[in-house]
N, C-alpha and C positions, 0 to 999 in steps of 0.2 A: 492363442489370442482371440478373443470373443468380438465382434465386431460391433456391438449394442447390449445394452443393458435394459432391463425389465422394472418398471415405474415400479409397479407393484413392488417389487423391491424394497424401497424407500417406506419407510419411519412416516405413519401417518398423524397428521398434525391438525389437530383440533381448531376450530376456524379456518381453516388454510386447507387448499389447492396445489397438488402439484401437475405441473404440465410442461410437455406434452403428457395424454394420461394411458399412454400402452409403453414407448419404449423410445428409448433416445442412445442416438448412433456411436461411435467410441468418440471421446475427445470433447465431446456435444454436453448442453447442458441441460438439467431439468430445471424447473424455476417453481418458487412456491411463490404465491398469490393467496395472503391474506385478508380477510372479509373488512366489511366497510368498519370502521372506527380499532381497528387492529392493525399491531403492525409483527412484523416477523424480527425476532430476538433471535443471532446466531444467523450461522451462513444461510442465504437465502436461494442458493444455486446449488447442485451439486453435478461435478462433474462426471459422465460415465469414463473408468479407466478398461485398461487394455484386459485386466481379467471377471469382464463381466461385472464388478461391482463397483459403484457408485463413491465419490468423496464422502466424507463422513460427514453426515447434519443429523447423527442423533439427536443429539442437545437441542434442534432450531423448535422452537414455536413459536406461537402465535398469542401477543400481547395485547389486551387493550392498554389505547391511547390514555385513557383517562389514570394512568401512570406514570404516566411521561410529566413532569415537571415541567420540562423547557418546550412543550409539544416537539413536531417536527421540523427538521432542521429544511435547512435547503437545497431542496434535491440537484444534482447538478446533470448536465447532458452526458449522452451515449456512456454513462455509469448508472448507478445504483448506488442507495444508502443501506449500513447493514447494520442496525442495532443490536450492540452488543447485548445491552440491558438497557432499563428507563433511563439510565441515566449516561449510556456511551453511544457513541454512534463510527462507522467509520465508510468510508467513500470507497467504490471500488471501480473499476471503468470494465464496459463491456469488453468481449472479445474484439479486438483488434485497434483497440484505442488504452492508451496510457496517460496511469497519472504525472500533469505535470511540478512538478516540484515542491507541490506542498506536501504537512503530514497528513497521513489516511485517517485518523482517529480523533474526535472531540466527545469533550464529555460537557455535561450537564454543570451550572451552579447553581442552586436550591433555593439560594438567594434572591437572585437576580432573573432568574429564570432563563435566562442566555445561555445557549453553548459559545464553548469556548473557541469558536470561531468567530464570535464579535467582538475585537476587540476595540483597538483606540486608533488604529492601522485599519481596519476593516469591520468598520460601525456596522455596516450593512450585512454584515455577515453573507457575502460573496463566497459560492463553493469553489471548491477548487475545479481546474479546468482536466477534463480525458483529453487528450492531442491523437489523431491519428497514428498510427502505428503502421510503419511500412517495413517489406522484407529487409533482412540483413543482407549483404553483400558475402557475408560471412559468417559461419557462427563453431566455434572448437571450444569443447572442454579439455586439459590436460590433467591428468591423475599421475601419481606418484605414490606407489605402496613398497612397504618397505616390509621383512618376512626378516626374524631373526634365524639364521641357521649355520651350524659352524661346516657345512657343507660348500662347498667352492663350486657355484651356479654357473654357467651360462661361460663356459671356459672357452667356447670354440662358435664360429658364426653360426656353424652346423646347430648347435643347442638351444643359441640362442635364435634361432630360426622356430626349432623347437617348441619353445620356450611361448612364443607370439603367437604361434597355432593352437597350443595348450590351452591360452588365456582368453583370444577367441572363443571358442568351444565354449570353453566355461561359462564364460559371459552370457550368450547364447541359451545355453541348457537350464540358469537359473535366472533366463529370465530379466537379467541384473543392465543388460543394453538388447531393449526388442528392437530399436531401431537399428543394430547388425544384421540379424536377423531376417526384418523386412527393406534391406535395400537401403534406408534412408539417411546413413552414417557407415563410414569406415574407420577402420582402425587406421594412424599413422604414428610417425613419430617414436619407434617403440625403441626402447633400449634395454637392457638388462646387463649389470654388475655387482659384483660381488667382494663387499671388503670388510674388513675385521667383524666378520659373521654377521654380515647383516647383506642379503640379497636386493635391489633396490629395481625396480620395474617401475618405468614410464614408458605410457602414452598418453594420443591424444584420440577422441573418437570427433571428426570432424563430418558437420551435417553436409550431406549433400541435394535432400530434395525438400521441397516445401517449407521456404525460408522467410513466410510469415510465420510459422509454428516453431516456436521457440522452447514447449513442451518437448518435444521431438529429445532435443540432449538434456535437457532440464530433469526428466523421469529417470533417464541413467545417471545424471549425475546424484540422483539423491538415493538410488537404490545401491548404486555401486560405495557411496559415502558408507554407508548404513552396514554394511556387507564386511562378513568377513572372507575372505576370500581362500578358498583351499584348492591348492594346484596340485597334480602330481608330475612332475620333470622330471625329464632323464638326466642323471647323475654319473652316467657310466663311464665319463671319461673326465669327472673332473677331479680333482683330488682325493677324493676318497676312493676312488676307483671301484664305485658301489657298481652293482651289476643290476639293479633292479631301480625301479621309477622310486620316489619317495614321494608325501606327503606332507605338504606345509602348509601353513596358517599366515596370514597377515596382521603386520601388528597394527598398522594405519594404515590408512589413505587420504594424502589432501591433495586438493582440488583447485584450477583454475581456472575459470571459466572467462572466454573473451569474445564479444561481437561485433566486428569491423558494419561500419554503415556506409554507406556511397556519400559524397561529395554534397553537401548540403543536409544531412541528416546528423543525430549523436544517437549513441546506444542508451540506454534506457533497459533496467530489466532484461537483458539480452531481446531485446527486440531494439529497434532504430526510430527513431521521430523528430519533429521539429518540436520548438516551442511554441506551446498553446496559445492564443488570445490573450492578452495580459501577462504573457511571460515574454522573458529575453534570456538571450545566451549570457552567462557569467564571464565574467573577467578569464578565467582560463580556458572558456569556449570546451566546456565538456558537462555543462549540466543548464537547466532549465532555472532560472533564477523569479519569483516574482516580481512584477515592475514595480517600483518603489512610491511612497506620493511623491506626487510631478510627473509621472512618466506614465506613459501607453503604449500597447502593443496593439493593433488592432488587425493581425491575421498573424496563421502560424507562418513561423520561418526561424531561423537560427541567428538572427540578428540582437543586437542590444538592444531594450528599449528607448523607445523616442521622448525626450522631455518636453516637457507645455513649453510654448513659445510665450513670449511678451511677461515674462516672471509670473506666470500662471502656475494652479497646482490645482491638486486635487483632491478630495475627501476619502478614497481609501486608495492602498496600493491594490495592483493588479487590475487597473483601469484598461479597457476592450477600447478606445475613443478618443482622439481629442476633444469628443463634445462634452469630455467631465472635467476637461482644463478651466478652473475658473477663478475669476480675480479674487486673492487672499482678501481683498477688503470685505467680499461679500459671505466671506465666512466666518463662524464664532467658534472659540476651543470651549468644550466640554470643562467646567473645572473639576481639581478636585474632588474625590467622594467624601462626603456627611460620614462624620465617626458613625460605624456601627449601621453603614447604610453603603449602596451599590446604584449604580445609573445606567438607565439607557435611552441613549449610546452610553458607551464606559467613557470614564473620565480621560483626556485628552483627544478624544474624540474632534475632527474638526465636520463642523455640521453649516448648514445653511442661516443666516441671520435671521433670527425671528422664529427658527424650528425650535418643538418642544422635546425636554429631558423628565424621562420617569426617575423617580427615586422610590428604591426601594428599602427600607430598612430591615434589619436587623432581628428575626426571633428576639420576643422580649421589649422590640425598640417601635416608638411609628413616627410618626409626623405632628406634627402638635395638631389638637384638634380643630377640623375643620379648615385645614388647612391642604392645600392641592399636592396630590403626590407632582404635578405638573407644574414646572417652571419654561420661561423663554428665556432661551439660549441670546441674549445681545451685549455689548459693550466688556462690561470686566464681570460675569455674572458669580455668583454662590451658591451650591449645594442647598436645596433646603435640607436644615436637620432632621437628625433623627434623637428622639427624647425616649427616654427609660418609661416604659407602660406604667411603672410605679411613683411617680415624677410629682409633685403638686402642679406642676405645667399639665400635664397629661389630664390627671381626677379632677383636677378643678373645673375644667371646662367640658367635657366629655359625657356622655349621659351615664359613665359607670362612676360618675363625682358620690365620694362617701358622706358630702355634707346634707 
């Protein structure tokens, strides 16, 4: 196991910086840092693992902005934004902080020029929230592999003793759980049996040190998944009365993996947390939910969110405040979108009395000429249209008029 990995290493990327610029410790990450008016397309971190090499960011470079259709979206705390391409983007949270409850991914509409995190719920295009992440209380993967053989396994405690020191080893030797190895997991749980030719092996590898790192079983569980597993066991006193070890193969392995949290926390990604700023605990008290309009969360905790008092509400869900509680009379709904046309805010949008709505139209479609992409949002309002470029509304009055 190598304990650091070598920058120089790393896939160099035109515009862009990686750093630190010698070497970053196991577990640790490098981070690229693209030049002013660019931004980084593809993972923009990569992690060093246990043998010496780095996550994979072939693919990452360094884009100009002036691709970007919807420019950039809105960055959100103790995360990172990670542009898939000009047109996706997706959230990621630092080390030791977790997304709360929203999806990680928005993309671009061409349109309207808005990611698709503005919607008619969240005009303002509000990121989503990183919540602290604190150690598990707990944390065990159980695996269950299963080896066709018409060989009668694990006949005797003796074997099946056997059997659990064999599997260790192995683990071990290919690498497949380094956290036996280094102390940080044990094996429990184990059983082995043997019925209509199919041998069946379970454990469980439960973590024992460093229980903010949720990598720790996370690495073995995906290399043990991945793995085909080849034991060789003594056989010599099970039915076949074989006098020599054999050879087998496994046909699967599934996986469960489980994170108990202490008393005021839920699990999350196998790590533990509360509900972020604008979130509240769901109706089954086992997931982060966003507060809905009318409601606020204004610090993390595991609690539900709080609704406006006095029949107050609010212009997007996932409000941080009761100071965005505000009286329904003094707001206007967004109407309807213009055929062949898109708004912002997006239509049912609730917005402030007297703020203004863009309309965008349509390739092919505009606004009749001379006429404001810009309306105010008051009373029962409408969409200004959008008219066909080829229109007599359009040539008549327009300086590209064929009369």
């Amino acid at each position: 196991m190598y304990s650091y990995c070598k920058v120089s290493t790393l896939t160099a990327v035109s515009e862009g910086t990686w750093s630190p610029t010698v070497k970053v410790d196991y577990k640790s990450y490098a981070t690229l840092t693209c030049g002013d008016g660019y931004f980084a397309e593809g993972p923009s971190v990569a992690q060093c693992g246990s043998s010496g090499d780095f996550s994979d960011v072939s693919t990452t470079k360094c884009v100009s902005e002036s691709s970007m259709t919807c420019g950039e979206i809105t960055a959100t705390g103790n995360g990172v934004t990670k542009y898939l391409n000009d047109s996706a983007v997706q959230y990621t949270c630092n080390t030791g902080y977790l997304l709360s409850g929203d999806q990680e991914t928005y993309t671009c509409d061409s349109t309207t020029g808005l990611w698709s995190i503005v919607t008619a719920s969240n005009p303002d295009g509000t990121p989503p929230t990183c919540a602290t992440a604190f150690d598990a209380a707990s944390r065990e993967v159980t695996f269950t592999v299963t080896f066709a053989t018409d060989t009668e396994w694990c006949s005797t405690e003796s074997l099946k003793t056997s059997a659990e020191t064999t599997l260790t080893a192995y683990l071990k030797a290919q690498n497949l759980a380094t956290c036996l190895s280094l102390s940080q997991c044990e094996m429990t749980d184990f059983t082995c049996a043997w019925a209509s030719d199919v041998l069946t092996i379970k454990f469980a590898l439960n973590q024992l040190t460093d229980m903010s790192d949720a990598i720790i079983l996370t690495d073995a569980q995906t290399a043990i998944s991945a793995a085909t597993l080849v034991l060789s066991l003594d056989a010599s006193t099970s039915r076949k009365k074989r006098a020599t070890d054999l050879l087998i193969s496994s046909d699967a392995v599934a996986v469960v993996a489980a994170t108990t949290c202490d008393t005021g926390y839920i699990p999350v990604d196998e790590s533990c947390t509360k509900c972020g700023v604008g979130y509240g605990i769901n109706a089954d008290g086992n997931a982060c939910t966003i507060c809905a309009k009318g409601y606020y969360s204004d610090a993390e905790s595991i609690l539900a969110c709080t609704g406006c008092s006095d029949s107050k509400t609010t212009t997007n869900t996932g409000s941080i405040s009761a100071d965005l509680c505000l009286d329904p009379a003094t707001l206007c709904t967004v109407p309807a979108d213009p055929t062949h046309g898109g708004q912002t805010p997006p239509a049912g949008s609730s917005i402030t009395i007297g703020s203004k709505v863009n309309v965008s139209c349509d390739p092919s479609y505009s606004i009749e000429y001379q006429e404001s992409t810009l309306y105010v949002c008051t009373g029962t309002p409408v969409a200004t249209p959008c008219y066909s470029k080829y229109t007599a509304r359009f040539f008549n009055e327009s300086p590209y008029s064929l009369r």
